[in-house]
DOVO-96603 format. One record per residue (C-alpha): x, y, z; residue in three letters; residue number from 1. Coordinates in steps of 0.5 Angstrom, whole numbers, plus 2048, in hexadecimal, padded with zeros to 3 digits. Example, Ala and Ser with C-alpha at 12.3 -4.5 7.8 and 13.67 -1.06 7.14 Angstrom:
BEGIN
> px py pz residuo num
> 819 7F7 810 ALA 1
> 81B 7FE 80E SER 2
This chain:
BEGIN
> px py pz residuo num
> 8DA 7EE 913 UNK 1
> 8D5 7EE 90D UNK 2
> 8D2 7E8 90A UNK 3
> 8D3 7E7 904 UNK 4
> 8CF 7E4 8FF UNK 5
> 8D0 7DE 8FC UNK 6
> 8D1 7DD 8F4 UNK 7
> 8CB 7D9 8F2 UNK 8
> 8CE 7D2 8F0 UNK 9
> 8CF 7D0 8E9 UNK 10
> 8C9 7C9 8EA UNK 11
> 8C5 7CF 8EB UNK 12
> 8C6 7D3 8E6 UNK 13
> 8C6 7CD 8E1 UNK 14
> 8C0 7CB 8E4 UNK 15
> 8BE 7D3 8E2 UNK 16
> 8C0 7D1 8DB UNK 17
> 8BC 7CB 8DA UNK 18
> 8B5 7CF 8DD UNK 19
> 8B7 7D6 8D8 UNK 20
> 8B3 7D3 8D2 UNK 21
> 8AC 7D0 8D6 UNK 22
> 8AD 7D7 8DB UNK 23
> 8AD 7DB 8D4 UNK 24
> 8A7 7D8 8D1 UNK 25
> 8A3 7D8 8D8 UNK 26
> 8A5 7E0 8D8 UNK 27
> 8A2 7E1 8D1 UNK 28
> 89C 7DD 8D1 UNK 29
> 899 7DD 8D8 UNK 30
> 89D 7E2 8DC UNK 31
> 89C 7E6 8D8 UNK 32
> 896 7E7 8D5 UNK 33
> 893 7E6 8DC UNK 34
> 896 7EC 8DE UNK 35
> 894 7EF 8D8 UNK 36
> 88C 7ED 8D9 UNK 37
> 88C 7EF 8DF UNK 38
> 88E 7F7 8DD UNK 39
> 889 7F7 8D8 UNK 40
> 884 7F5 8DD UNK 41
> 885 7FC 8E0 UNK 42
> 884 800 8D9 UNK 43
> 87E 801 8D4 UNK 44
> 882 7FE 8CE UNK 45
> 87E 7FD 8C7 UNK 46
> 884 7FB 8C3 UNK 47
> 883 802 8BE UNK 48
> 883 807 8C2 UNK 49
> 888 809 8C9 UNK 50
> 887 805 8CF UNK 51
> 884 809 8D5 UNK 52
> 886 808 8DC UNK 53
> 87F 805 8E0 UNK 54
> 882 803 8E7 UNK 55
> 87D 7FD 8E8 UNK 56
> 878 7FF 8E5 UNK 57
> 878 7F9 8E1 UNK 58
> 877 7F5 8E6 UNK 59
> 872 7F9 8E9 UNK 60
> 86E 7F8 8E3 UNK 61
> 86F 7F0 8E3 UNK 62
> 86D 7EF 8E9 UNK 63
> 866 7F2 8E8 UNK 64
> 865 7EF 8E1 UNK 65
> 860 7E9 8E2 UNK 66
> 863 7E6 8DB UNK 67
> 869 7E5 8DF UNK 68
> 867 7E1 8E5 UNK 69
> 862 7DD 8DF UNK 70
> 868 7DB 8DC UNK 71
> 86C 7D9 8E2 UNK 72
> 866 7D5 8E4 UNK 73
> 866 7D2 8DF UNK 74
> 86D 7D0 8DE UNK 75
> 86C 7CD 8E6 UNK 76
> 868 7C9 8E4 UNK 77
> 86B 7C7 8DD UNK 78
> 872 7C6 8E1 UNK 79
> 86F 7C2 8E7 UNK 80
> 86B 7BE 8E3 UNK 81
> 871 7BC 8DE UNK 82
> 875 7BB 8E4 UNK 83
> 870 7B5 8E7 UNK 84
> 86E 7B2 8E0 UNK 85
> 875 7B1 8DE UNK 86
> 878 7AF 8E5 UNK 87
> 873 7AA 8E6 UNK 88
> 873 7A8 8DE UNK 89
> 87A 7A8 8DD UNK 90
> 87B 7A4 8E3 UNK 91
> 876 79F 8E0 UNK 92
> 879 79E 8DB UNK 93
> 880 79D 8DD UNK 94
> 87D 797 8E2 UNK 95
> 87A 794 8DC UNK 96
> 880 795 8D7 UNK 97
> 885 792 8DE UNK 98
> 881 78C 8DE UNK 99
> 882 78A 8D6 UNK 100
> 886 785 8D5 UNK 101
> 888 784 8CE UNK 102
> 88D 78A 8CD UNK 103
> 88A 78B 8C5 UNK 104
> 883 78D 8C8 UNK 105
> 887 790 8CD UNK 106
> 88A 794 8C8 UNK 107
> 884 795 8C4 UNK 108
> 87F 798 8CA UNK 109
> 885 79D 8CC UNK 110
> 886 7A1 8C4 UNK 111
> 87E 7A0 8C4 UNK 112
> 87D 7A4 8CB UNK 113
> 882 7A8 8CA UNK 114
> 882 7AA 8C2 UNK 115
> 87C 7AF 8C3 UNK 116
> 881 7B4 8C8 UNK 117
> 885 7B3 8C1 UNK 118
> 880 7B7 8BD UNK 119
> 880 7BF 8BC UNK 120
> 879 7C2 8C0 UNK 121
> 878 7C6 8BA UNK 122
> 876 7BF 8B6 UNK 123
> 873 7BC 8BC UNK 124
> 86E 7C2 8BD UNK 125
> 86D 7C0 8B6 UNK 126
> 86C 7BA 8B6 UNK 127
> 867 7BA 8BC UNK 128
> 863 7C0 8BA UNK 129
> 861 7BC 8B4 UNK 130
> 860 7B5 8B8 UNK 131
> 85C 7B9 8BD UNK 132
> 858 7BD 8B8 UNK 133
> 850 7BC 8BA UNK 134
> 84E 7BC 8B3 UNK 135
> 852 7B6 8AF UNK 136
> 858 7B5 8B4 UNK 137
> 859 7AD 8B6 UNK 138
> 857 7AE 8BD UNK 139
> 851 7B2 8BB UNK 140
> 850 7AC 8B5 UNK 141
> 850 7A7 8BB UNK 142
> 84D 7A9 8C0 UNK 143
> 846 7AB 8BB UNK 144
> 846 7A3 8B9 UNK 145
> 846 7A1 8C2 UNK 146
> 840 7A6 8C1 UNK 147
> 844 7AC 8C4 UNK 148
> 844 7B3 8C2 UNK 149
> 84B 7B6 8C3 UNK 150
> 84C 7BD 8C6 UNK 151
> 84F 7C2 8C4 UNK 152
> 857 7C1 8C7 UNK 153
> 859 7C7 8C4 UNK 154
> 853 7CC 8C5 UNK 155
> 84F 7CA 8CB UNK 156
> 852 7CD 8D2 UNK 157
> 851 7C7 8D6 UNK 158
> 855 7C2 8D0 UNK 159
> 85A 7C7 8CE UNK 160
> 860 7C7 8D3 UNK 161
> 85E 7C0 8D5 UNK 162
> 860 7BE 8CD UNK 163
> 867 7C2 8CF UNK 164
> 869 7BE 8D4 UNK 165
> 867 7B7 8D0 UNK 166
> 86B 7BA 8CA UNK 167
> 871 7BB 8CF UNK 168
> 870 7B5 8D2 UNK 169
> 871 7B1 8CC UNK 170
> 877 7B6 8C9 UNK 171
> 87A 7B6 8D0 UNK 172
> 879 7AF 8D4 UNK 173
> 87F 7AC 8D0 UNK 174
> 885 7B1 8D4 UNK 175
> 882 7AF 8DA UNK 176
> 882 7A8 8D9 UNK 177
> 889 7A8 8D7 UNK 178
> 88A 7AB 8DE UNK 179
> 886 7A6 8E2 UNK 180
> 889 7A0 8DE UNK 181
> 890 7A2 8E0 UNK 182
> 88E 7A4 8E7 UNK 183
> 88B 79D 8E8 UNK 184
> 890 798 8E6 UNK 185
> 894 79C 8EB UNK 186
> 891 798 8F0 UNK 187
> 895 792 8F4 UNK 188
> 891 78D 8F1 UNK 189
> 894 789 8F7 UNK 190
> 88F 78D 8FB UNK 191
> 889 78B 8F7 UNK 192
> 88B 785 8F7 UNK 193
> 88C 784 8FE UNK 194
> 885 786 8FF UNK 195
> 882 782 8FB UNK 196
> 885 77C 8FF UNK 197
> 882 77F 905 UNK 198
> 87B 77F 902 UNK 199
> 879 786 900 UNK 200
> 875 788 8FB UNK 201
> 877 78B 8F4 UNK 202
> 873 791 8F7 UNK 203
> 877 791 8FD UNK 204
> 87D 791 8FA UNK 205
> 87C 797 8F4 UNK 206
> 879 79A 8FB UNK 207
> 87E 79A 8FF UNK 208
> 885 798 8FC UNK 209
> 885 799 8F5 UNK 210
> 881 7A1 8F6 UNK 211
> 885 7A3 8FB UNK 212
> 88C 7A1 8F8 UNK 213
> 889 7A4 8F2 UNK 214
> 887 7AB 8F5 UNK 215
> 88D 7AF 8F3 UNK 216
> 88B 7AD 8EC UNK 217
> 884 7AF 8ED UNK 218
> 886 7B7 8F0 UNK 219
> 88A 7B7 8EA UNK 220
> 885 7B5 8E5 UNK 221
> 880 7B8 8E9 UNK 222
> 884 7C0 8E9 UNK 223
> 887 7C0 8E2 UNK 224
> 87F 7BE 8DF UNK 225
> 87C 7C4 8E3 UNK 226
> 882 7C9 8E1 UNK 227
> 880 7C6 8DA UNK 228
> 879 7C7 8DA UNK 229
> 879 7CD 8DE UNK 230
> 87C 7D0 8D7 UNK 231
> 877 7CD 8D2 UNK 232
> 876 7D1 8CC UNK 233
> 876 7CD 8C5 UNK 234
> 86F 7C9 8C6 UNK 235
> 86C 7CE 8C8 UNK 236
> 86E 7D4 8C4 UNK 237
> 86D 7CE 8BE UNK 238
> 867 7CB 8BF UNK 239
> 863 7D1 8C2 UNK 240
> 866 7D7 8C0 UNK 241
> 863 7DC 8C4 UNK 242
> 863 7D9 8CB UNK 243
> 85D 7D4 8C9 UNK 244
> 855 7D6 8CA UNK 245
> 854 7DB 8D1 UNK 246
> 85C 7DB 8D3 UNK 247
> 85C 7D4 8D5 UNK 248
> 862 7D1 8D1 UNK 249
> 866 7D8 8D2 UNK 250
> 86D 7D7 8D6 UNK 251
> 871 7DC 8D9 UNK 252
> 876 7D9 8D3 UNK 253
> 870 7DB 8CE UNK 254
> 86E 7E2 8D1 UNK 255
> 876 7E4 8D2 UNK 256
> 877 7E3 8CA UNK 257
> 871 7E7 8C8 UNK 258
> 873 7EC 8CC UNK 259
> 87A 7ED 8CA UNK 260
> 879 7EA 8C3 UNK 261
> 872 7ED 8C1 UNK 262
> 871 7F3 8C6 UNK 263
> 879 7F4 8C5 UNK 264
> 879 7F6 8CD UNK 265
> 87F 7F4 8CE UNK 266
> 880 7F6 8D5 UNK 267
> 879 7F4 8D7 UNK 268
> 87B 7ED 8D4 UNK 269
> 882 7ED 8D8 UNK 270
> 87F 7EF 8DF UNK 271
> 87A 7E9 8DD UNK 272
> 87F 7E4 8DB UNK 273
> 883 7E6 8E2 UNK 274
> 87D 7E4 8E6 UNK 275
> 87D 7DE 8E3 UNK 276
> 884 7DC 8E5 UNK 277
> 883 7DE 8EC UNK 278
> 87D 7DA 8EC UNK 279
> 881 7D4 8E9 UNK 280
> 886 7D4 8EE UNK 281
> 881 7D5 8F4 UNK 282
> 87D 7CF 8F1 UNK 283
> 884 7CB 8F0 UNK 284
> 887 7CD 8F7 UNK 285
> 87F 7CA 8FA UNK 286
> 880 7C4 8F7 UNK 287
> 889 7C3 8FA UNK 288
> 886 7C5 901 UNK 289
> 880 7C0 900 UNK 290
> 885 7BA 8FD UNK 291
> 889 7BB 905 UNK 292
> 882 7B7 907 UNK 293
> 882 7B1 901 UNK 294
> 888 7B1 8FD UNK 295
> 88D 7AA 900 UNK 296
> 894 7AD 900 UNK 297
């Protein structure tokens, strides 16, 4: 006798039903340009003119642009650094935030912290180019009366990226605060308090109860910062157009839309924009596989 195949109950189906509208929206704005991106990176297509097969040419050309490992560098090195900074400060300032007693302040402290994150990009590179403006910006004006000459944040190569990463810190730290305080005030103050009772130094506790309790926090904040400032593009494009002096602001964001958007070389653009996917989830996948080391499950 042959089996017959099972009707698929109708919970399934109503669970089906209830999935059909993210599915869609998932299909037609992810899936689907992804697969989109991924054809065009095997075609030489400037928009005007027919798309012309090129196999991997593509890549092939990618990889032995200079510019490209420039610009993926200097992503890395934005990534890694936003990474730290925000880790550190963000966990910081919910440790200073946890201990207000006064729930006003409290209150007040948090918007304050949080507010920046609020604000457009476009207006914060704005506003930062002008308060970091050598001839008559604020920080330039303050230093001049400590008897300090102001370097050129924006065209000197050594300051440029540097400024970047300090203009993001300020725009950003407010998200991964918010994180660090709702992780934090998940700990069992029951522990922390038993600790105390044993004589262990706030050091001792913040090292070996409140971080370790915290880790999961720590991997999510730490993996949804480094997805974010892999993808940075609006202070850089603002702030310094062209990639900054010698390449040294350029990100792999940057060279993607100059080529697709200024060079009109769009299958060039879509072979780029697949490697930085795939690097993006080799970098994801790392930090998953090291979590198994630290994170407290």
């Amino acid at each position: 006798m042959t089996a017959v195949a099972s009707p698929v109950p109708r919970r399934s189906w109503t669970g089906y039903g209830f999935l059909s509208p993210a599915l869609v929206l998932f299909a037609i704005f992810i899936l689907g340009p992804f697969v989109a991106a991924i054809v065009l990176s095997l075609f030489h297509w400037d928009m005007f003119t027919p798309a012309h097969f090129a196999g991997l040419d593509n890549y092939t050309r990618l990889f032995s642009d200079s510019l490209f490992y420039k610009a993926l560098g200097n992503t890395f090195i934005f990534a890694f650094a936003s990474v730290a900074t925000h880790l550190v400060g963000g966990l910081l300032l919910a440790l200073g935030v946890n201990r207000i007693a006064s729930r006003v302040l409290s209150y007040f402290v948090r918007t304050a912290v949080f507010f920046p994150f609020v604000i457009s990009w476009a207006a914060v590179a704005l506003l930062w180019k002008f308060v970091l403006d050598p001839t008559f910006g604020l920080v330039s004006y303050y230093l001049q009366q400590i008897g300090i000459t102001s370097p050129d944040w924006f065209t000197d190569p050594a300051w440029a990226l540097t400024s970047i990463i300090a203009i993001d810190f300020w725009h950003t730290i407010g998200f991964t605060f918010v994180i660090m305080l709702a992780g934090l005030q998940t700990v069992p103050q029951q522990l922390i308090e038993a600790a105390r009772l044993d004589g262990a130094s706030r050091w001792q506790i913040l090292w070996n109860i409140t971080i370790p309790l915290m880790s999961p926090t720590i991997l999510f904040a730490a993996v949804v910062t480094f997805i974010g400032a892999f993808q940075i593009f609006d202070p850089v494009q603002i702030i310094t157009p062209q990639g900054g002096p010698d390449n040294s602001t350029v990100t792999v964001v940057m060279y993607l839309y100059q080529w697709a958007f200024q060079n009109f070389q769009v299958g060039y653009a879509s072979a780029v924009a697949f490697i930085v996917f795939v690097v993006m989830m080799i970098a994801t996948a790392v930090q998953f596989r090291l979590s198994r080391r630290w994170v407290h499950q």
